[in-house]
LUMGU-444277 format. One record per residue (C-alpha): x, y, z; residue number from 1. Coordinates in steps of 0.001 Angstrom, whole numbers, plus 500000, padded with zeros to 6 digits. Example, Ala and Ser with C-alpha at 12.3 -4.5 7.8 and 13.67 -1.06 7.14 Angstrom:
2
<atom <512300 495500 507800> 1> <atom <513670 498940 507140> 2> 
END
This chain:
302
<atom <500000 500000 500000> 1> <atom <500692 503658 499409> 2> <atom <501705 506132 502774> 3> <atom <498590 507979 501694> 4> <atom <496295 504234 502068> 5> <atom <498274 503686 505370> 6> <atom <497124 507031 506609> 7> <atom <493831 507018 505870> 8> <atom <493270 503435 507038> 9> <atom <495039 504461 510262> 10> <atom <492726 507488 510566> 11> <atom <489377 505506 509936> 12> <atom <490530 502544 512518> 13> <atom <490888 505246 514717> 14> <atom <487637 507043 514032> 15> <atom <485582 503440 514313> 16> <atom <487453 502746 517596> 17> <atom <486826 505772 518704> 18> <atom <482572 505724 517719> 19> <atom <482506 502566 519169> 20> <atom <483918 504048 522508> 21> <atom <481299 506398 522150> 22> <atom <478663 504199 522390> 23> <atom <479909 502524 525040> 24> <atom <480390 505265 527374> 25> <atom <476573 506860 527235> 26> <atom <473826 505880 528161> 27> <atom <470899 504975 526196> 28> <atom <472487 503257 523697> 29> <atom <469076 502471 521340> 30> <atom <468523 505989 521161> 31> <atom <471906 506670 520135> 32> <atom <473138 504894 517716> 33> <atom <469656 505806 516277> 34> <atom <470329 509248 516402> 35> <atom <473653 508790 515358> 36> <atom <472845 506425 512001> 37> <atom <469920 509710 511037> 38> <atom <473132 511982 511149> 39> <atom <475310 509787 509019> 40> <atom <472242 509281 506532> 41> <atom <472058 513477 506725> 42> <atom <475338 514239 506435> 43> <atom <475241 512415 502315> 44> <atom <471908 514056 501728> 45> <atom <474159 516880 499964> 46> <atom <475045 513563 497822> 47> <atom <472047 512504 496930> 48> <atom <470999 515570 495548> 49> <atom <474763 516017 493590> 50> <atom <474609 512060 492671> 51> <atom <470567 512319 491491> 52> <atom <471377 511413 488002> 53> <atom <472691 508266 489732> 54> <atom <469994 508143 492450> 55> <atom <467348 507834 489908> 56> <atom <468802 505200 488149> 57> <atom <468765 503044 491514> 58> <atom <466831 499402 490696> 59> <atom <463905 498295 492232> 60> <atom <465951 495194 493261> 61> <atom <468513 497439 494969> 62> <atom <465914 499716 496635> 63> <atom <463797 496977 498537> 64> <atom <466899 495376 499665> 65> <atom <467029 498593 502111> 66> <atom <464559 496990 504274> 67> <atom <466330 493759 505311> 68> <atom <469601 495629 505262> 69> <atom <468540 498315 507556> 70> <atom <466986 495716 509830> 71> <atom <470227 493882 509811> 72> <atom <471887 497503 510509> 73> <atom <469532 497563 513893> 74> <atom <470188 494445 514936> 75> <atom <473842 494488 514850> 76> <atom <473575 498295 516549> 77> <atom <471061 496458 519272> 78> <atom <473471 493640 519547> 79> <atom <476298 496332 520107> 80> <atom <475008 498375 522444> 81> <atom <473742 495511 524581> 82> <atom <477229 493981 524676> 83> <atom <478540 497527 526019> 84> <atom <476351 498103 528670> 85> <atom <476998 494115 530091> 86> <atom <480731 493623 529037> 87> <atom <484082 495872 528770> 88> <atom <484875 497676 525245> 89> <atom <488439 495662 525313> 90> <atom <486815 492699 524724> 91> <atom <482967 492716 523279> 92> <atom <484609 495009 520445> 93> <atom <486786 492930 519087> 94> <atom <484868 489972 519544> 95> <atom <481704 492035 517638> 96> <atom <484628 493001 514664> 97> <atom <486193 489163 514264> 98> <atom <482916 486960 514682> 99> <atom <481463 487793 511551> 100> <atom <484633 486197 509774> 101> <atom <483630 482703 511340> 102> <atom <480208 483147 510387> 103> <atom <480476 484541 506763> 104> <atom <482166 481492 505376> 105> <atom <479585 479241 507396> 106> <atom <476294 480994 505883> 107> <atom <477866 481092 502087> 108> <atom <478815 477441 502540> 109> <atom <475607 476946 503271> 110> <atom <473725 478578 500750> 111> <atom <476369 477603 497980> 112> <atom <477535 480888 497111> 113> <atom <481171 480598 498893> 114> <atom <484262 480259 497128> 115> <atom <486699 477752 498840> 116> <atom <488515 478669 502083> 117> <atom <492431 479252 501372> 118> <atom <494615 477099 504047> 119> <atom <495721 480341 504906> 120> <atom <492170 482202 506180> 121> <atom <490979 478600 507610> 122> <atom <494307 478596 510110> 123> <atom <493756 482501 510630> 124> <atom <489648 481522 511838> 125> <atom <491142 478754 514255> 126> <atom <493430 481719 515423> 127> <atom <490389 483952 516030> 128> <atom <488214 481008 517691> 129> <atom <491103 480780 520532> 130> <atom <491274 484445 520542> 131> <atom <487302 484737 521273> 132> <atom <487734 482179 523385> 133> <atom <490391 483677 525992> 134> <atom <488830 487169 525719> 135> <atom <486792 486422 529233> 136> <atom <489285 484764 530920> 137> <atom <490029 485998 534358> 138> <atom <493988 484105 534426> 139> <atom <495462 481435 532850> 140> <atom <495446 479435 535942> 141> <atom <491744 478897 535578> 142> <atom <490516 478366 532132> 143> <atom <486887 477866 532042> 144> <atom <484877 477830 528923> 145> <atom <482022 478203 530790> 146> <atom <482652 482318 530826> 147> <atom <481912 482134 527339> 148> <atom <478392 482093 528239> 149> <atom <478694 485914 529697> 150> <atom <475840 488073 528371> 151> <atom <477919 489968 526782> 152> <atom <479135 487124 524094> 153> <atom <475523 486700 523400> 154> <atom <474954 490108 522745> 155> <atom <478018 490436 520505> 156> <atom <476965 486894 518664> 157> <atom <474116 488726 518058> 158> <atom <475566 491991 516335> 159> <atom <477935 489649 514712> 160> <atom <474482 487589 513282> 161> <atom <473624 491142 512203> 162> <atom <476795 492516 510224> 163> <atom <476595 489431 508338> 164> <atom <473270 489901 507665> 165> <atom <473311 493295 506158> 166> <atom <477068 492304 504685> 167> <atom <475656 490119 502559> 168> <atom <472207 491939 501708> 169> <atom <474399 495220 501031> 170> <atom <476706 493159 498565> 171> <atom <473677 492323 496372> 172> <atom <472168 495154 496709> 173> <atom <475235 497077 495241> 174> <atom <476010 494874 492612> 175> <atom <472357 495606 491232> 176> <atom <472932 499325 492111> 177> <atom <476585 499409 490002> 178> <atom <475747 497272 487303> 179> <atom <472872 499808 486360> 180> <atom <475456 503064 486617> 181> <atom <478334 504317 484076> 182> <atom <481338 502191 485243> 183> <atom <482768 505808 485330> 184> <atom <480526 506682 488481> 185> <atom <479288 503119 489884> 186> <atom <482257 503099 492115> 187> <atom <481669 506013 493891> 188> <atom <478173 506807 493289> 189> <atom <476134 503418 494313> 190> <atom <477769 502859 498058> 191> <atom <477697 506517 498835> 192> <atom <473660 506836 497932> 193> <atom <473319 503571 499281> 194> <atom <474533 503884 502656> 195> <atom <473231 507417 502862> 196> <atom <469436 505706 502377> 197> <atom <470601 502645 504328> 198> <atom <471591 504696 507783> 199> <atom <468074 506598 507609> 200> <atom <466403 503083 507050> 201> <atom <468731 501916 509878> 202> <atom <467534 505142 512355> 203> <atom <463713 504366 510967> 204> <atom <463881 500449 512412> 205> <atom <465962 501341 515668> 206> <atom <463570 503790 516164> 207> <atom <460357 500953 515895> 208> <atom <462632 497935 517607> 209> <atom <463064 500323 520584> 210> <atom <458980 501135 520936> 211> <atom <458415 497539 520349> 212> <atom <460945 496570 523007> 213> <atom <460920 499529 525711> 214> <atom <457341 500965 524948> 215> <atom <456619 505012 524671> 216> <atom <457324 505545 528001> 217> <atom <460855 503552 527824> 218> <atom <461751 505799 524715> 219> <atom <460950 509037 526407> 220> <atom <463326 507943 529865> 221> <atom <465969 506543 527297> 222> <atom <465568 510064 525658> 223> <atom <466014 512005 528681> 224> <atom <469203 510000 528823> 225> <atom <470849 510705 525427> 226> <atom <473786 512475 524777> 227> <atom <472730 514527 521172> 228> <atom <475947 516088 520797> 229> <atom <477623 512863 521104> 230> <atom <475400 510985 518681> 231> <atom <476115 513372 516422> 232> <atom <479939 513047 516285> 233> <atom <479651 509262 516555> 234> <atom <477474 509284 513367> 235> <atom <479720 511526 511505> 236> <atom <482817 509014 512526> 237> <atom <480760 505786 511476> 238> <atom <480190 507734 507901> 239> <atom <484005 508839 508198> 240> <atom <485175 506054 508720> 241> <atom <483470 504166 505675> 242> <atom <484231 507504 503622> 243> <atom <487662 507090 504465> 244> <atom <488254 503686 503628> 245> <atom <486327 503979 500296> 246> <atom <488981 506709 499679> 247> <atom <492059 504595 500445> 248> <atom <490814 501626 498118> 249> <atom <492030 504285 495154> 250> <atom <495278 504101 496418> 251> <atom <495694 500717 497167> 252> <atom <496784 498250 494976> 253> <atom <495225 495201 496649> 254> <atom <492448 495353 498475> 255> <atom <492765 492364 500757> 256> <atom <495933 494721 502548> 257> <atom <493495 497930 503271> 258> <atom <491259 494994 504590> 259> <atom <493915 493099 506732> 260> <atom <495018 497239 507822> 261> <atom <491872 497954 509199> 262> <atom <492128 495359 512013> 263> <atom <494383 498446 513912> 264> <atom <491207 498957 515057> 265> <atom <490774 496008 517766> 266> <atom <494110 497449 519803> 267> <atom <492911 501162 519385> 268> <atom <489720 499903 520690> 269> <atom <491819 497688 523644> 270> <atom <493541 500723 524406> 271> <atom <490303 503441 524546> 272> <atom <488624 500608 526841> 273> <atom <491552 500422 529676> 274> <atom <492824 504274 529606> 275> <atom <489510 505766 529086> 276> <atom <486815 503480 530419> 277> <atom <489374 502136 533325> 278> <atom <489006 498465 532367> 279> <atom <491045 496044 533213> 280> <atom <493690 494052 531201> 281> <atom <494274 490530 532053> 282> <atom <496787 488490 530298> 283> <atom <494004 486443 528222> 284> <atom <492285 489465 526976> 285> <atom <495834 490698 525705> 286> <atom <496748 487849 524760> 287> <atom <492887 487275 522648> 288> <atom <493125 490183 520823> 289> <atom <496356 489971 519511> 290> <atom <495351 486115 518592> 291> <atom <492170 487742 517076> 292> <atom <494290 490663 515096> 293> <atom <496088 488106 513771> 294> <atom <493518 485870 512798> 295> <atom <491781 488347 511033> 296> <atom <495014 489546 509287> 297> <atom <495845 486193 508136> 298> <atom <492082 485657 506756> 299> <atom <492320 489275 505014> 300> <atom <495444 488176 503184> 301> <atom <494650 484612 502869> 302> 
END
């Protein structure tokens, strides 16, 4: 890669670690990430309207496939935020970022769509399966895989169930969305109006999970609770950061590296949990998310 595609990669692992540690640090976290997935969708609006040549051109196909995708969006947000508020950032954010990986290659085996797994990202998935599996460890003395049934490993299995989810919706969607554009502009164009329509449809479902789960009244205390001016910067660093990496695929040569780069993330997100969020570091959650960093490396390269 380029010094410009290191920096920018650098920057947006930094901006999603630093979102996440947003959301883990207020209260309310339905509410938020709702509030923060309207601003991303708001801040491409000026897009949309510069991109409407494009935006009209969008195919049915591609448009319905917002709904399921911005359901998957609220799950995995749900899942997220849930995971925060019963387990420490150091370890239900990396677990949240390297679960999908197992997962993908299960679902597309599955439903036949999956390419082989290289020797290479099959080793790097055992990696990240012992990595997942230290992360709640309290010593090495006293292994116990019974503190992988924490709450919080449910709640990041099920943001995990979600990113897949909306992974795999968003890739279809897309491919209808670019193959209907000028190659000049698909590349650009289609994932830009896309995820601008897919955060509002994201806000619109957290908004009606969070009535169906908490009520009115639940809303309006959860409300009371919420942070705006927070939200607000968190939702311009999860557009950021998916700006930003769009940005540094132009300058990469390979895309698997400004995949495999992006893991910086899980130690910036390590190190925002202990020195800002005072959690502890034991010597299996070190030890886990360097496993998992690895694994995830070796799977991005593999």
């Amino acid at each position: 890669m380029s010094m410009t595609a290191i920096l920018l990669v650098t920057l947006s692992a930094v901006v999603h670690a630093s979102w996440n540690y947003l959301g883990k640090s207020r209260q309310g976290a339905l509410l938020f990430f709702a509030a923060a997935s309207a601003m991303g969708g708001m801040m491409l609006i000026p897009f949309l309207a510069a991109f409407s040549g494009s935006l009209r051109l969008m195919p049915a196909a591609a448009a319905r496939m917002l709904i399921p995708a911005g359901l998957f969006q609220a799950v995995y947000l749900i899942g997220l935020g849930k995971a925060y508020e019963t387990g420490d950032l150091s370890a239900a954010y990396p677990t949240a970022r390297a679960l999908p990986v197992l997962i993908v290659p299960a679902v597309s085996l599955i439903l036949g769509t999956g390419e082989a797994v290289h020797p290479q990202a099959l080793s790097g998935m055992v990696i990240i399966s012992a990595g997942i599996l230290l992360l709640p460890q309290k010593s090495f003395r006293s292994l116990s895989f019974s503190r992988t049934g924490n709450r919080w490993m449910a709640w990041a299995l099920l943001a995990a169930a979600g990113t897949v989810g909306y992974s795999l919706v968003d890739d279809a969607a897309l491919a209808h969305f670019r193959g209907a554009l000028d190659p000049a502009v698909a590349s650009l164009h289609a994932p830009v109006i896309y995820s601008a329509l897919e955060s509002l449809t994201t806000s619109a479902f957290l908004i009606m999970l969070g009535l169906c789960m908490k009520g009115p009244s639940g809303i309006v205390r959860e409300a009371k609770l919420l942070k705006l001016r927070s939200a607000c910067i968190a939702g311009i660093g999860i557009i950021g950061a998916y700006c930003l990496v769009l940005i540094a695929l132009g300058f990469a040569r390979n895309v698997s590296y400004v995949v495999a780069f992006r893991q910086l993330s899980l130690p910036i997100g390590t190190f925002l949990g202990m020195m800002l969020l005072g959690e502890r570091m034991t010597p299996p959650k070190l030890a886990g998310t360097l496993l998992i960093l690895t694994g995830l490396v070796m799977v991005a390269l593999g």
